[in-house]
C-alpha positions in Angstrom: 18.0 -18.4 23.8 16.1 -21.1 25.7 12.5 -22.0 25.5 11.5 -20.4 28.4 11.8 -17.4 26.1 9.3 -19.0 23.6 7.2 -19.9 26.5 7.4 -16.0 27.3 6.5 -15.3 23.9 3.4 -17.4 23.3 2.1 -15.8 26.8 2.5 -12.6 25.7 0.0 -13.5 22.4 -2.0 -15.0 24.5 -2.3 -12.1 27.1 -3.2 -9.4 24.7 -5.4 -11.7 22.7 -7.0 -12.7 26.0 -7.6 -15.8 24.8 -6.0 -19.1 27.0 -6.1 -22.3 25.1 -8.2 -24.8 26.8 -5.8 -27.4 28.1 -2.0 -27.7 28.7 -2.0 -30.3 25.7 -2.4 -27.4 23.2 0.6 -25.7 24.7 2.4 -28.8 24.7 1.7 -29.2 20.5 2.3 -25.7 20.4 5.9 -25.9 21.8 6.8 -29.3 19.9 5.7 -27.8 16.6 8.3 -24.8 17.1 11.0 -27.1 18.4 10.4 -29.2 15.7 10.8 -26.4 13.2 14.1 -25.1 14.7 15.2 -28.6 14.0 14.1 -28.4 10.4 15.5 -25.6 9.9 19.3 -25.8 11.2 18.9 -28.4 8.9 17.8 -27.0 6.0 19.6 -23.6 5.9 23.2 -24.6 7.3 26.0 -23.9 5.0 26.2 -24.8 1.4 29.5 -25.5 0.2 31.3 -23.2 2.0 28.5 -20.3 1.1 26.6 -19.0 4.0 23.2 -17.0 4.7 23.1 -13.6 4.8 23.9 -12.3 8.7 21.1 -12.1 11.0 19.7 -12.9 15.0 19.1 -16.4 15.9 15.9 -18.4 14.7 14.1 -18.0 18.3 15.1 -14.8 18.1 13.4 -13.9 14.9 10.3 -16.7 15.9 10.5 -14.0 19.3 10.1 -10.9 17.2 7.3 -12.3 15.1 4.9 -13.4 17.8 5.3 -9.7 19.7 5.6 -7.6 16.7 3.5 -6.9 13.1 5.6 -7.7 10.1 5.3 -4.0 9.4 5.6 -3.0 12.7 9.2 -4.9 12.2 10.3 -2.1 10.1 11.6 -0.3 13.7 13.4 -3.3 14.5 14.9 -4.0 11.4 16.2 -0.4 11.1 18.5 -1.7 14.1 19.1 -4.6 12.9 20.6 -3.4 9.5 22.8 -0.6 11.4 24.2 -4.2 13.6 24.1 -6.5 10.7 24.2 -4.3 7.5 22.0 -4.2 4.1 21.1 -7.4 4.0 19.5 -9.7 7.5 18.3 -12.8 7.2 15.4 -13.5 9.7 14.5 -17.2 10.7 10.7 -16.4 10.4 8.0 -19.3 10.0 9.0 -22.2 8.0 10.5 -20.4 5.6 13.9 -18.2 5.5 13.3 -14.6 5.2 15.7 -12.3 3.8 15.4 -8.5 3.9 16.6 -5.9 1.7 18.2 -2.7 2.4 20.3 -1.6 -0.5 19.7 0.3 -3.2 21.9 -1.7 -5.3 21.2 -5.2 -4.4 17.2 -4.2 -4.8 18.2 -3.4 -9.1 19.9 -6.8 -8.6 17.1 -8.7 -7.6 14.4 -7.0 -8.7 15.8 -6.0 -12.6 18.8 -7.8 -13.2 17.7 -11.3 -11.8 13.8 -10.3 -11.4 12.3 -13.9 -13.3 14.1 -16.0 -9.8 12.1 -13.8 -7.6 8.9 -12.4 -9.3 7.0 -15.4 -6.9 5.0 -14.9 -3.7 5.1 -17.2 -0.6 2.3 -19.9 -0.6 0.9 -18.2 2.8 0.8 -14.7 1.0 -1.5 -16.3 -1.9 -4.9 -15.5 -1.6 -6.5 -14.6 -5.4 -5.4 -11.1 -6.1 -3.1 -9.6 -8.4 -0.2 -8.6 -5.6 -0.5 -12.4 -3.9 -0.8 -14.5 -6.8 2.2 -16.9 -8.4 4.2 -15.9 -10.9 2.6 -17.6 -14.0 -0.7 -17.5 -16.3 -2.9 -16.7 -13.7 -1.0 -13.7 -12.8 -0.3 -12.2 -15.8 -3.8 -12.4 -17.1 -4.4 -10.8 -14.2 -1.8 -8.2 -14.7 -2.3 -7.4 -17.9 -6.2 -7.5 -17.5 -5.9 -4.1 -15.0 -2.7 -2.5 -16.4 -3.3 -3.3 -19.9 -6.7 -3.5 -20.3 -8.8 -1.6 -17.4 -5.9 1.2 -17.1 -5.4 2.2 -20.5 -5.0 5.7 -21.0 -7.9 6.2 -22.7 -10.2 4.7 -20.3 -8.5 6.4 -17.2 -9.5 9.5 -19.1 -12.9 8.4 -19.7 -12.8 8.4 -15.9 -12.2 12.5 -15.4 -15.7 13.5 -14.6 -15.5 11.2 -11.6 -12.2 13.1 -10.4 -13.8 16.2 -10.9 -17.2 15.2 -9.0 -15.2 13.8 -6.0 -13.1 17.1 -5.9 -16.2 18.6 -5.4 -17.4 16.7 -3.0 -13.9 16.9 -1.1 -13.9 20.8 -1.5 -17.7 21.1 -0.6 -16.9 18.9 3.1 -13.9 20.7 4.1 -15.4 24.2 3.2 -18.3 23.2 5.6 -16.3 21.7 8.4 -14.2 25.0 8.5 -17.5 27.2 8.5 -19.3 25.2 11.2 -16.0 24.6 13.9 -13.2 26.8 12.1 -11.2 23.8 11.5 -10.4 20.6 9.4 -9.7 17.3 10.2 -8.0 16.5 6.8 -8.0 12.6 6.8 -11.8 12.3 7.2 -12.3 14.1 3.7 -9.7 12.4 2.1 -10.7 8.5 2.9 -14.3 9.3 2.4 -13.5 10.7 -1.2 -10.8 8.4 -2.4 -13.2 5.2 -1.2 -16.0 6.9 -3.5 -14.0 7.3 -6.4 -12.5 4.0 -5.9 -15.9 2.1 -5.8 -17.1 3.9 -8.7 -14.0 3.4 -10.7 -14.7 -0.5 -9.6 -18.5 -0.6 -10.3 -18.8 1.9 -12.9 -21.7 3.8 -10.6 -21.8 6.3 -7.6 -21.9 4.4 -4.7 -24.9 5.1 -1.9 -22.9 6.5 0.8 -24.7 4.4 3.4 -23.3 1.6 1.4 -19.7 3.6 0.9 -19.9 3.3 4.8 -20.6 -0.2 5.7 -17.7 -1.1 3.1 -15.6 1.3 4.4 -16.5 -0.6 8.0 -15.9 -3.8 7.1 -12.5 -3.0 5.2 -11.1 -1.1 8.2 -12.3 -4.1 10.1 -10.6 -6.8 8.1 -7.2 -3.7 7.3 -6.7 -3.7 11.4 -6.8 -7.4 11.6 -4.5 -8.2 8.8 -2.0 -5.4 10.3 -2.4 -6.5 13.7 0.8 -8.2 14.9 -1.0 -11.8 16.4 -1.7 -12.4 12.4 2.3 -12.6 11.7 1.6 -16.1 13.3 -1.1 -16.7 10.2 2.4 -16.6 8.2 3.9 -19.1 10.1 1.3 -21.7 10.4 -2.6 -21.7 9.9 -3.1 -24.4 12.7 -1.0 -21.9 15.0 -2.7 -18.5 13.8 -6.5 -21.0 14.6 -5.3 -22.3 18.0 -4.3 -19.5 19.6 -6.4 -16.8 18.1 -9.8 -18.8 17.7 -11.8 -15.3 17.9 -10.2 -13.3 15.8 -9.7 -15.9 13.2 -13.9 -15.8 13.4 -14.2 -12.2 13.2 -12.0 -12.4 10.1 -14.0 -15.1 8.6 -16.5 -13.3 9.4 -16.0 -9.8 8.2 -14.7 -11.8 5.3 -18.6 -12.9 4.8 -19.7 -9.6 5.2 -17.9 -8.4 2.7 -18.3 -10.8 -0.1 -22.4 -9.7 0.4 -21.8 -6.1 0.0 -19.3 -6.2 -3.3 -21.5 -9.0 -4.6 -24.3 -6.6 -4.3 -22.8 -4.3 -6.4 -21.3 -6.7 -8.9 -24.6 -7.9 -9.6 -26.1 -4.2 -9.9 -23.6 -3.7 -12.8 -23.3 -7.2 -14.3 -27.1 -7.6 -14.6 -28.5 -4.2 -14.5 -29.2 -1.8 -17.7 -26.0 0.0 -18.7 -27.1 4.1 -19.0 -26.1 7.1 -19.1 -22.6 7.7 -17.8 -21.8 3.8 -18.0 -21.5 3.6 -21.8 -19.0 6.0 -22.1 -16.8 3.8 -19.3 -15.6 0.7 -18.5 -15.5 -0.3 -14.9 -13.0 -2.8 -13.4 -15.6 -5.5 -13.0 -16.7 -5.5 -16.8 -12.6 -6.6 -17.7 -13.2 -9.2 -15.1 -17.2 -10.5 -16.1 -15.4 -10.6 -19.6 -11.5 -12.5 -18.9 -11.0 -15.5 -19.7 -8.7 -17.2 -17.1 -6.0 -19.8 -18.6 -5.0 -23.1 -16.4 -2.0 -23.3 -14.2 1.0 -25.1 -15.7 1.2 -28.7 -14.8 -2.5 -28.5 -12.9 -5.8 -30.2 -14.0 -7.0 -26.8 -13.7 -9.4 -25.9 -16.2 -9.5 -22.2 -18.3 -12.3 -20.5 -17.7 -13.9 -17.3 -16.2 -13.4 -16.1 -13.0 -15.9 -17.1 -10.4 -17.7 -14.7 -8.1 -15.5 -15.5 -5.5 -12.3 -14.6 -7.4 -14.0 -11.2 -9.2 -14.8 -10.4 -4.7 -11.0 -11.1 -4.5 -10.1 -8.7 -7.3 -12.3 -5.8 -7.0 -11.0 -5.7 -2.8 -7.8 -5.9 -3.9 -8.4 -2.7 -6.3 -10.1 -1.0 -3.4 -7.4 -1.5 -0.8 -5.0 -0.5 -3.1 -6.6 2.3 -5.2 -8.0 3.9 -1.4 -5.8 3.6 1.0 -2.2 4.1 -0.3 -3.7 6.8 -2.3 -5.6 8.3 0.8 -2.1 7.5 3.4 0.1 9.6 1.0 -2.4 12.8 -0.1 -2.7 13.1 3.6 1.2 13.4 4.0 1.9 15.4 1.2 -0.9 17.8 3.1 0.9 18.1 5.9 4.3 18.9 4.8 2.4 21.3 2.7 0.9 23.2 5.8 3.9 22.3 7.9 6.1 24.2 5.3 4.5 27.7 4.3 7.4 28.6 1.5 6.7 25.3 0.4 3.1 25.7 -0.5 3.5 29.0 -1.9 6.2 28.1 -4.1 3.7 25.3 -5.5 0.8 27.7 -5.6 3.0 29.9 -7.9 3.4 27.7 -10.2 -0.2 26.7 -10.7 -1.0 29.9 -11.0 1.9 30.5 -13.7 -0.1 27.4 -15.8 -3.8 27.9 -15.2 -3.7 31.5 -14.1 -5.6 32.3 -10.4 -8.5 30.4 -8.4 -11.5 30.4 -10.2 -14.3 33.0 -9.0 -17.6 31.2 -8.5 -19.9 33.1 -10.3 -18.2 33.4 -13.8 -16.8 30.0 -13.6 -18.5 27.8 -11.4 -17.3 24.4 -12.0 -13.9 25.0 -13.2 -10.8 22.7 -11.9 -7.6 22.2 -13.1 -7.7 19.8 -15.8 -5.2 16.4 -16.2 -3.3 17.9 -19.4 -2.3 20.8 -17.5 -0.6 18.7 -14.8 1.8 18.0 -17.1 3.0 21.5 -17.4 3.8 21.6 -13.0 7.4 20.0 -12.6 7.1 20.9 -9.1 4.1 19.9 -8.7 5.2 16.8 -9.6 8.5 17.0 -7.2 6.2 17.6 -4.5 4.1 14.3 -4.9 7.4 12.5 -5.9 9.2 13.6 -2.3 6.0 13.0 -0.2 6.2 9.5 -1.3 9.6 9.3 -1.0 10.0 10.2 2.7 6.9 8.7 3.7 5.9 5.6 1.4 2.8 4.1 2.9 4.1 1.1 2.6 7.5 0.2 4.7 8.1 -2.7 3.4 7.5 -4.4 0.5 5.0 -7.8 -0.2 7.7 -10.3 0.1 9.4 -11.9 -3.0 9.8 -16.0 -3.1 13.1 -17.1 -4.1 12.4 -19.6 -7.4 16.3 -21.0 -7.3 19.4 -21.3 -5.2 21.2 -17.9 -6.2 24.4 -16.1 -4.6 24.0 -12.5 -3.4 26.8 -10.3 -2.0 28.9 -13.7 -1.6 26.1 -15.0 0.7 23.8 -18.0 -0.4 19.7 -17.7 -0.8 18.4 -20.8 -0.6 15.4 -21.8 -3.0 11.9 -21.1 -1.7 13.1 -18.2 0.7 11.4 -14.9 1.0 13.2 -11.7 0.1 12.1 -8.4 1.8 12.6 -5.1 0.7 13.1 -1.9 3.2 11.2 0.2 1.2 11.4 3.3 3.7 15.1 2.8 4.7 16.4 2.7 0.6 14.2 6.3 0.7 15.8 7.5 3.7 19.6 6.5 2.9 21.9 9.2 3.7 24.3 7.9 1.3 22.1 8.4 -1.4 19.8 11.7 -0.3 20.5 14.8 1.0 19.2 14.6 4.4 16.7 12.2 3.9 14.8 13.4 6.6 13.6 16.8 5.3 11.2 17.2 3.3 12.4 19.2 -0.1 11.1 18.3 -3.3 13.4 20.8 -5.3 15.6 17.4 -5.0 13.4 15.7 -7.8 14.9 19.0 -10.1 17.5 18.9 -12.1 18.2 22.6 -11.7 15.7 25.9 -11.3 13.1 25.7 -13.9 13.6 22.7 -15.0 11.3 19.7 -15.8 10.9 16.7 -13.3 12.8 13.7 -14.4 12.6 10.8 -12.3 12.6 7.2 -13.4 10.0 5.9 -10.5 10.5 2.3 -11.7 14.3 1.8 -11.4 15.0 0.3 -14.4 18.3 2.3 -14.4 18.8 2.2 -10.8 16.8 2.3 -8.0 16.9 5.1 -5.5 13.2 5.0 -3.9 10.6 2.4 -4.6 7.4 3.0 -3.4 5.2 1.2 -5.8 7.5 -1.2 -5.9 10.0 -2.2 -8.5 10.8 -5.1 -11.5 7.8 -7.7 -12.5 5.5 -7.3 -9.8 6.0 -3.1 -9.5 2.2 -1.7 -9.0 0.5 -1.7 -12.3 -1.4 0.8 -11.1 1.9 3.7 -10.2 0.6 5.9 -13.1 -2.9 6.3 -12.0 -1.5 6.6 -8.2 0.8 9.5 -9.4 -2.1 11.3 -11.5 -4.6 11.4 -9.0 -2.1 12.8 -6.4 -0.9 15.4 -8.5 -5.4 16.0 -9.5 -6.0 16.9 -5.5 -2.8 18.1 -4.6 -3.4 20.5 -7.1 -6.6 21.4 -7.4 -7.0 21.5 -3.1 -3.8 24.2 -3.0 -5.2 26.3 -6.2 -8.7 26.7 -4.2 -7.5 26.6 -1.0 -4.7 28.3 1.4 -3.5 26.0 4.0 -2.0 27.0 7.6 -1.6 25.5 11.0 -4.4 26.6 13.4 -3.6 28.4 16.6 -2.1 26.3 19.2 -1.2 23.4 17.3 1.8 22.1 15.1 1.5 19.0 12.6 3.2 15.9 13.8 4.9 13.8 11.6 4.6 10.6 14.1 3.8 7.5 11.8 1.2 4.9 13.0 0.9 1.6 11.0 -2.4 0.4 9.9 -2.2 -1.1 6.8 -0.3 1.7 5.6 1.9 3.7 7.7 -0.4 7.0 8.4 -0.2 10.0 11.0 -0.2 9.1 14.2 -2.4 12.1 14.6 -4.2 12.8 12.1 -3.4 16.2 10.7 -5.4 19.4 11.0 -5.8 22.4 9.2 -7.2 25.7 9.0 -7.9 26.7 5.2 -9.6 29.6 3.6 -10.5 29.8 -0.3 -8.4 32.1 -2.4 -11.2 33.5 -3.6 -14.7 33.8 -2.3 -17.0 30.7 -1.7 -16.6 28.2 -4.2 -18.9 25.4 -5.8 -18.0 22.5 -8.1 
């Protein structure tokens, strides 16, 4: 490939960015700095005594893809890639290797068996939180802050009035919206309600939705950015991601400042207001963080101490992003399939009758829901929420790993300080492994007719899907993902009947955001089992 086709590549960025560097001088850098890298780099990852790097396309190639493409937009691409190359591609991407992952089996390999040589994050992908931090102190205070500390079981139960005031917030909206235009635009009500809960579960307050709104603004804003495909260039050099996208690196930095205000705002209502009412029987997020004590990174100066404001900002985003929108991405797609497949729903609805008997009528028992212990009884239920996830994770691919060592896979050579990538969707869509893959059955998650749900979600066995992840760095947050999925998918079908509205079918087109979400965003037509219903 010549370097006319970089040349075509860097005018490409700069046509849909519509912004031209001023003088042919920047180009000129521009182009050395790449040819310079390719340099480096035949250099650096040429064969090692006799061992060689996983197969893949050639480093312009790769350098080709990343300027025209979003790295999880790259999850199309790499789907032909793997069919060409098989499980495992490497991908010349930046100045550092990139390997991804397709196989079940080599995933449990690196992830389980040999998870301490790649439980690291690439320097570029290090920016304060949990996800992106090293592998070291820092991170497992971190960690264990949120997973030990903030998600203990007994203070996620303390949290179950705020799951049943959202559902009623959810139910109230949607019941509106189908009485004033005889039909629901799903996604609206699910965002708005899983932000809320989110915030409060952050904050330890409800959140003024005028405030719920401008962060939901500036989170979409800073989302799209991050997701956008001119930012893969961010992970290749922060002098190229400056010079050629000079305005959107200000809107970022930017929206960036915008945001720090608003969750500073709020941090400051909880940290230095009076705690009342509601907030002594919680803990919110921010009071682990006000209250850890942060130790020093080995072989730094680096001091322990608390967290600044700056980091607790970094934190309680990072618990928003996370907590809303993969939560929001896959209740909308277990929706759909639900209206999409009539026997489906009814099946499920069966079953939560069997446990909690029928829909509640308003006025004998007006604020009853389906509560958490009962979940526990709904194997289906639970196969339901295990299959939407499994067909459509809302993530593709996962954060990518940082090789700490040297270390031989599948007779090929990873060099220390690569990145390993894992196809998260492709592992849940393997033929070889599922049933078709591609339809949507969640009797597969059973072991036989009335029987319980046994899955083991974190592969320590063996991984067949991995949606939160798998190893040292799986979500800490899967189980309260997992109960608050099975809360609305529940409690929306036991109130609710769901059905497709005249002229229209549900499309399962994806669309990457930050998550991968409907293309178009599902609608329904629903109608209470019983007769109006309050909360």
């Amino acid at each position: 490939m010549s370097c006319k086709m970089v040349c075509l590549a860097l005018y490409i960025a700069s046509y849909h960015e519509s912004e031209t560097l001023c003088n042919m001088e920047s180009w000129f850098l521009i182009l050395v700095s790449i040819g310079f890298t390719a340099i480096i780099k035949s250099l650096l990852f040429r064969r090692r005594d006799g061992k060689k790097l996983p197969p893949g396309p050639s480093f312009l190639f790769s350098y080709l893809l990343l300027l025209t493409n979003s790295l999880p937009n790259l999850q199309f691409i790499l789907r032909g890639l793997k069919s060409k190359y098989g499980p495992i591609i490497t991908l010349n991407i930046g100045s550092h290797l990139s390997v991804f992952v397709g196989s079940h089996s080599l995933s449990h390999q690196v992830l389980i068996q040999k998870g301490t040589t790649f439980s690291d994050r690439p320097k570029t992908w290090r920016i304060g939180g949990i996800s992106s931090a090293s592998y070291g102190p820092i991170w497992r205070a971190y960690r264990h802050n949120l997973g030990s500390n903030f998600l203990h079981p007994s203070n996620v139960k303390s949290y179950s009035w705020a799951r049943k005031w959202i559902l009623g917030i959810m139910i109230s909206r949607i019941q509106e919206q189908q009485e004033a235009v005889g039909i629901v635009k799903v996604v609206d009500h699910i965002d708005v309600a899983m932000l809320h809960l989110s915030l409060l579960m952050c904050f330890g307050e409800k959140v003024d939705e005028s405030l719920v709104n401008d962060i939901a603004c500036v989170q979409d804003g800073l989302l799209s950015l991050t997701a956008s495909w001119s930012f893969n260039v961010f992970l290749v050099s922060r002098w190229l991601a400056k010079m050629l996208f000079r305005n959107k690196w200000k809107k970022f930095n930017q929206l960036r400042i915008d945001q720090k205000q608003l969750l500073v705002s709020l941090i400051k209502s909880r940290t230095e207001g009076a705690r009342v009412g509601d907030k002594k029987q919680m803990v919110a997020y921010i009071d682990t963080l006000v209250k850890l004590q942060v130790p020093g990174e080995e072989d730094t100066n680096e001091k322990d101490g608390k967290l600044t404001q700056k980091e607790m900002v970094t934190l309680c985003s990072e618990f928003l992003v996370v907590s809303s929108e993969t939560a929001s991405s896959a209740l909308q797609w277990i929706m759909a399939n639900l209206v999409k497949h009539p026997s489906i729903q009814q099946k499920l609805y069966n079953e939560i009758v069997a446990v909690v008997g029928p829909p509640p009528q308003p006025r004998v028992e007006p604020e009853s829901v389906i509560s958490e212990d009962k979940l526990q009884k709904m194997p289906y239920l639970k196969a339901v929420v295990l299959e939407g996830l499994r067909r459509h994770p809302p993530g593709h691919i996962a954060l990518p790993h940082k090789v700490n060592e040297e270390v031989e896979l599948q007779g090929y050579m990873i060099p220390k300080g690569a990145t390993i990538n894992f196809m998260i969707a492709e592992m849940g869509w393997d033929p070889e492994v599922w049933d078709e893959p591609m339809e949507f059955k969640p009797e597969r998650f059973l072991l036989n007719e009335g029987s319980g749900c046994v899955f083991d979600i974190g592969g320590s066995k063996g991984i067949k899907m991995m949606p939160f992840g798998a190893g040292r760095r799986i979500c800490p947050g899967a189980d309260l993902a997992l109960l608050h999925l099975e809360y609305f998918v529940a409690n929306l079908i036991w109130y609710f009947h769901w059905s497709v509205p005249d002229d229209y079918h549900v499309d399962l087109k994806e669309k990457v955001k930050f998550t991968v979400v409907m293309k178009n965003p599902l609608l329904a037509k629903i109608s209470l089992r019983t007769k109006k219903t309050t909360i």
